[in-house]
C-alpha positions, 0 to 999 in steps of 0.5 A: 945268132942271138948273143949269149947273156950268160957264161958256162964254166966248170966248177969243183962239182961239189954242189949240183945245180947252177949258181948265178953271183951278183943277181940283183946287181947285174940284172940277172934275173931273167937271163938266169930264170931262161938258164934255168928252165933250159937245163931243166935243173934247180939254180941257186942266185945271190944277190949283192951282198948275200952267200949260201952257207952250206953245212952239215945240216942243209943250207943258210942264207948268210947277208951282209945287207939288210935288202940282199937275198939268196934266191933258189930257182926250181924248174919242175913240170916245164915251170921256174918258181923261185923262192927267196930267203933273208939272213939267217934262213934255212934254205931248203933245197930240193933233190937235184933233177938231172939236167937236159944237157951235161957240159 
């Protein structure tokens, strides 16, 4: 059995999707991308010093680092792009799909 790159744990359930800290920093990349694609949902990553910023209008990239970005994973028709964002921009998140698996 292969070993698991990743832990599963249950939040408030306030925003949907997945959310991966520390992405760039603990070289999360891939294993996030495979999360992704397997739950069939959007995922939201932030590196080191990054943080989304939700509010009444949307989202926000807000970093502390001039290098630090939120990045959103799209999974759509059996594909994963990711669109990355710098401080200050309007993160536009994309109506949730409903994941393959519920937890």
């Amino acid at each position: 059995m292969a070993a698991r790159l990743h832990r599963t744990v249950r939040s408030l359930g306030l925003v949907p999707g997945l959310f991966c800290p520390h992405l760039d920093g603990e070289k999360r990349q891939a294993s996030f991308r495979k999360m992704v694609a397997r739950d069939r949902m959007t995922g939201i990553a932030c590196d080191n010093f990054a943080a989304i910023h939700y509010h009444d209008k949307g989202a926000a990239c807000l970093t502390a680092r001039r290098n630090a970005r939120v990045h959103l994973y799209i999974y759509k028709e059996g594909r994963v792009t990711v669109r990355s964002y710098r401080n200050g921009e309007r993160i536009e998140l994309p109506v949730q799909q409903t994941g393959s698996r519920r937890r």
